[in-house]
C-alpha positions in Angstrom: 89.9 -42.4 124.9 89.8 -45.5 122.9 93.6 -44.9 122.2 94.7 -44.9 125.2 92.6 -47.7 126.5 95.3 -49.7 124.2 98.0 -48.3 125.3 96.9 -49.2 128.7 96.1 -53.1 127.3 99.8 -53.2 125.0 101.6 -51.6 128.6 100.2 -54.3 130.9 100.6 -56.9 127.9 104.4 -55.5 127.8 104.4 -55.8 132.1 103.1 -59.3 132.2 105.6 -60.3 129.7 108.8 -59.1 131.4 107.3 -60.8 134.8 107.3 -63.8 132.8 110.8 -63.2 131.5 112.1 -62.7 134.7 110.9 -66.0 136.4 111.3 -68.1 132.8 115.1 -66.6 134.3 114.8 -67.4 137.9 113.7 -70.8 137.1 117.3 -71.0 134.5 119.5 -70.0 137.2 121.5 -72.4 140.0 121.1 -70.2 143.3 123.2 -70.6 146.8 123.1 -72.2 148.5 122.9 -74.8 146.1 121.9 -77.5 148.7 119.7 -77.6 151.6 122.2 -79.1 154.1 125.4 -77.8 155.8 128.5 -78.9 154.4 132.4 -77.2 153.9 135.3 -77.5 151.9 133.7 -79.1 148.6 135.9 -80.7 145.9 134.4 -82.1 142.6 134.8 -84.9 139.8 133.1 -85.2 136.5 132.5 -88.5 135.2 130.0 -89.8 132.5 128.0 -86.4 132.8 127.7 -87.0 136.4 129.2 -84.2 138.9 130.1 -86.1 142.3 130.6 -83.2 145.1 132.7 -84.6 148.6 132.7 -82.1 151.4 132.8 -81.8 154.9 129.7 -82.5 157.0 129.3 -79.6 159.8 129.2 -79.1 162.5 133.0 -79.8 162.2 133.1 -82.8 160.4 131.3 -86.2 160.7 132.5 -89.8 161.1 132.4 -90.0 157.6 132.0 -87.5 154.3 129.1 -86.0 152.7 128.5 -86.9 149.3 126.1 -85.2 146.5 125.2 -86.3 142.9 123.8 -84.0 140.6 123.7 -83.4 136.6 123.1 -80.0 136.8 123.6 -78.3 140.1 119.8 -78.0 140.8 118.5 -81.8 141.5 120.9 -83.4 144.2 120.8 -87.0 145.5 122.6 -88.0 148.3 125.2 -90.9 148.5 127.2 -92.8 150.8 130.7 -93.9 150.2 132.4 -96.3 152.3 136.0 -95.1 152.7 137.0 -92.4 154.5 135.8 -92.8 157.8 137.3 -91.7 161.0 137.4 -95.4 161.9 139.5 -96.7 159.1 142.0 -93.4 159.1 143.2 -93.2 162.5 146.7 -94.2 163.3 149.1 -93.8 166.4 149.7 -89.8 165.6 146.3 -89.4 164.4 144.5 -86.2 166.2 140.9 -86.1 167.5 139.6 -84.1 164.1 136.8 -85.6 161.8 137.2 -86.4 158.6 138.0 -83.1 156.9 138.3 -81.5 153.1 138.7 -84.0 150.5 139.9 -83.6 146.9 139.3 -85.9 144.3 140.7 -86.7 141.0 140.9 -89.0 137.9 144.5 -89.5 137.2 145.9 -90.6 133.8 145.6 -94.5 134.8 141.7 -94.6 134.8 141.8 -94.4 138.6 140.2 -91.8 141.2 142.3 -90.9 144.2 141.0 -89.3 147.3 143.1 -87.1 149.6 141.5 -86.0 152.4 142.0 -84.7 156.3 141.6 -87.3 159.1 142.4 -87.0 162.8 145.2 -83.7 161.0 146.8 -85.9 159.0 146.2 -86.6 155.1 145.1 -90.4 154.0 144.9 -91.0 150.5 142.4 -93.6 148.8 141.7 -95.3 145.7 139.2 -96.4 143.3 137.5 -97.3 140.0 134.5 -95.4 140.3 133.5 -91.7 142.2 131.6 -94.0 144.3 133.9 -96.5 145.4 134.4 -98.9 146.5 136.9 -97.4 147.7 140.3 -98.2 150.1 143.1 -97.0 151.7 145.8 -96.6 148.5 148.5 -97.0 150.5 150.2 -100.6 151.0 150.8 -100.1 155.2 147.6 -98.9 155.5 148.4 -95.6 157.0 148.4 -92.1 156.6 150.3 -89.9 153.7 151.4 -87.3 155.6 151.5 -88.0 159.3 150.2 -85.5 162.2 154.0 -85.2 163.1 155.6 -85.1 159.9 156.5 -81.1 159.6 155.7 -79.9 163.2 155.1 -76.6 162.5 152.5 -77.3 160.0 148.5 -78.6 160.6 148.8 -81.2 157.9 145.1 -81.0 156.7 143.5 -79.3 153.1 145.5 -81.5 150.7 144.3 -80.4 147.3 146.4 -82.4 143.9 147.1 -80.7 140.5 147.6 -82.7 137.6 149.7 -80.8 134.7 149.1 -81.0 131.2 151.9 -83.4 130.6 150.6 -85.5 133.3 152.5 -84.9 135.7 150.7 -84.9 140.0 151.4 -82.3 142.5 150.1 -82.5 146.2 149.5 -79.6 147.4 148.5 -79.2 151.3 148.8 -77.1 154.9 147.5 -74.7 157.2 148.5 -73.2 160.6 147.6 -73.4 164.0 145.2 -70.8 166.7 144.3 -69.0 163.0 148.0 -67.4 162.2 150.9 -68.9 160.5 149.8 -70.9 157.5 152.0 -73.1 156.0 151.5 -74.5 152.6 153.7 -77.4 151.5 154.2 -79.3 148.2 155.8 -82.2 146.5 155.6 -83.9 143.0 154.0 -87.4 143.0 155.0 -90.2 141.0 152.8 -91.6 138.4 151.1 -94.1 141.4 149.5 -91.2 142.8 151.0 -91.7 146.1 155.0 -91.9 146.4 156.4 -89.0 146.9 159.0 -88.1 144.1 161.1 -85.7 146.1 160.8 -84.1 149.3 158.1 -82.0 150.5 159.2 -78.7 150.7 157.5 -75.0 151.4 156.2 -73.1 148.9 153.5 -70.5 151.3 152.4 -67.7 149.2 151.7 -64.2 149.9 148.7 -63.7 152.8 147.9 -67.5 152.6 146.5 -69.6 155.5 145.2 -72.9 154.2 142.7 -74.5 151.4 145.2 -74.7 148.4 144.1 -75.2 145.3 145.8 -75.3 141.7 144.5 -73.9 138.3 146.5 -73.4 135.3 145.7 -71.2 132.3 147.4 -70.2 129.8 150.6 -71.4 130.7 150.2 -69.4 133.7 150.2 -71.6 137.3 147.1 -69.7 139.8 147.6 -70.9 143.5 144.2 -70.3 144.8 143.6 -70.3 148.8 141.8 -69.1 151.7 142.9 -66.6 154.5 141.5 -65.2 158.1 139.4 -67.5 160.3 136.9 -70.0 159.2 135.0 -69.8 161.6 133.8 -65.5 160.8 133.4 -63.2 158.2 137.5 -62.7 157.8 137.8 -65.6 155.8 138.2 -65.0 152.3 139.6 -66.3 149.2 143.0 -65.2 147.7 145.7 -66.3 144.6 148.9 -66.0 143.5 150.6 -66.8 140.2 153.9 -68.1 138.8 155.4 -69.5 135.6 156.0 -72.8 138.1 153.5 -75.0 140.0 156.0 -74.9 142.6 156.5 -70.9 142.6 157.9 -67.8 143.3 154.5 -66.3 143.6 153.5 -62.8 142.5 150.2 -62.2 144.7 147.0 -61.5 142.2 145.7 -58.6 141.6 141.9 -58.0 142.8 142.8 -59.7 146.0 140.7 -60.9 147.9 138.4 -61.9 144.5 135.8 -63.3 147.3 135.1 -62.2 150.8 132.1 -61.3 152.9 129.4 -58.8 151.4 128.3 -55.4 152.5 125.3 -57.4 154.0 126.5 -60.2 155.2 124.6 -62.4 153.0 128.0 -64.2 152.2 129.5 -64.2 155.0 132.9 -66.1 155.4 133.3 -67.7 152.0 136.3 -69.9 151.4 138.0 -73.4 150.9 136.7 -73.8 147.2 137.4 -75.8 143.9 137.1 -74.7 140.7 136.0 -76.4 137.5 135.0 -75.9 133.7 132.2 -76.5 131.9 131.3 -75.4 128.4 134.1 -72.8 128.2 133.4 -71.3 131.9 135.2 -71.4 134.9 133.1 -72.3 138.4 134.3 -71.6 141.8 132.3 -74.1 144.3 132.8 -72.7 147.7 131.0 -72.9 151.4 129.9 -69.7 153.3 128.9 -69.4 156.6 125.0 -69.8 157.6 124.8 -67.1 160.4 123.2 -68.7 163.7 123.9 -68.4 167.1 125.9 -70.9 168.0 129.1 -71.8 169.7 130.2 -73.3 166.1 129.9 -72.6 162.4 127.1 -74.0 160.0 128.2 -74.1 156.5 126.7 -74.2 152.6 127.6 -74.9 149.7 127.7 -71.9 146.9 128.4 -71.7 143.0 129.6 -68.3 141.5 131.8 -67.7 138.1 135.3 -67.2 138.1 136.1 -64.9 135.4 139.7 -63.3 133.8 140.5 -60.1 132.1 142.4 -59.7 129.5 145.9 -59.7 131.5 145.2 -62.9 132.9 143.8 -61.7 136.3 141.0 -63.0 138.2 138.1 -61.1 138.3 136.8 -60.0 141.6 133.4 -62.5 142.1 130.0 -61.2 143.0 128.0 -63.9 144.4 124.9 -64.3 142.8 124.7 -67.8 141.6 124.9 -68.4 137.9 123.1 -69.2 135.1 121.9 -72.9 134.7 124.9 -74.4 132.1 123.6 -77.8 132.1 120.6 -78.2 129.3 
């Protein structure tokens, strides 16, 4: 009897441990949403240890852009940066849209430029710092790319990829009533705002809007979004080519993130990606369902991972491990 008395006593010890284990875990890991607060179309910049997030404010964008600082994805402080607003980006062709999907970078000169979605038409700012101050980096004062400028083109998501060699590429385009997506592209000269050529089309396969640039391994990944933001069709796709301007072979493993079996991600799209300590992260927004007449969004974190032919992996959102110590 005694015996198994301690086998009772070493089973529960054995229990208790693993319970521990698995919230010592739970306490490790970055879960979605990330942030309490409803925000879309996230971009990202690293600078002095410090991850700045920009994003969309929901309902449908805000006067302004929502800003989050964080060191490790799990402790978020909010900030307020003065440029873009809708005020200061509207111009005579300017739609009635908020301010929309930003995308931020460091370019070779020391300086961060912002190109983001105002009133359908892309503005592009300036600074020394992720939080500004910040202002318009063009000399007129007015937008990049103009609501009118390719008709047939909504002339919001501008994303920029910056080659190894240095070298800028804007990236930008959707379509209109949810069909037809247009992607254009351009190189841009080392100011990080002439264009150096003309903009020309370079859509890939099943692509509606949300572009966004990786390269690996010599190997140029047009990432994107397709189906409608606003329900569980949306999803993200890619492409590849040898060029950052194409032809595009579609990826294998498309879509690599859609909307689960239960719903619990429901929508996911318009991401960035980013690498830290050998890893790639795909920072996202998914849908929060309500009953509504629009779409609530959050932010979400998930790894992006390749085999061993260079494909992405298909993503099963789950949050990841904490990577900051």
């Amino acid at each position: 009897m005694r015996f198994l008395e301690i086998k009772r006593q070493q089973i529960l010890l054995l229990c208790l441990l693993l319970f521990a284990g698995n919230l010592s875990a739970q306490k490790k890991m970055i879960t979605n949403p990330i942030f309490k607060g409803y925000y879309a179309d996230p971009t990202v910049v690293k600078h002095k240890g410090v991850y700045y997030i920009y994003a969309t404010i929901d309902p449908w964008g805000g006067s302004e852009l929502g800003v989050l600082e964080t060191v490790d994805f799990k402790k978020f402080t909010k900030r307020h940066i003065n440029w873009p607003t809708k005020a200061a980006c509207t111009s005579p062709t300017s739609g009635s849209s908020m301010v929309w999907a930003p995308a931020v970078r460091k370019a070779p000169n020391g300086k961060f430029y912002m190109y983001v979605a105002v009133g359908s038409e892309v503005w592009v700012g300036v600074a020394d710092r992720p939080l500004g101050p910040w202002k318009n980096a063009r000399k007129n004062g007015g937008p990049l790319v103009a609501k009118d400028d390719f008709p047939n083109v909504h002339n919001i998501d501008a994303d920029c990829f910056i080659d190894d060699d240095g070298q800028a590429y804007l990236y930008w385009g959707s379509g209109f009533n949810w069909i037809n997506g247009h992607c254009m592209a351009v190189k841009l000269k080392p100011d990080m705002v002439t264009f150096d050529g003309t903009p020309r089309e370079v859509t890939p396969p099943n692509y509606f809007e949300a572009p966004h640039m990786i390269k690996r391994n010599g190997l140029y990944y047009l990432m994107y979004s397709n189906g409608k933001a606003i329900d569980g069709t949306y999803q993200v796709r890619y492409s590849t080519s040898k060029t950052p301007m194409g032809p595009w072979i579609e990826g294998k493993n498309d879509p690599i993130l859609s909307t689960t079996k239960d719903s619990t991600t429901l929508g996911p799209g318009h991401h960035t990606v980013f690498k830290q300590n050998g890893q790639y992260y795909i920072l996202y927004h998914r849908i929060h369902p309500q009953k509504k007449e629009y779409v609530l969004r959050e932010l979400c974190i998930d790894s992006l991972n390749f085999d061993k032919q260079g494909n992405i992996k298909r993503i099963k959102p789950q949050g990841v491990a904490a990577f900051i110590k």
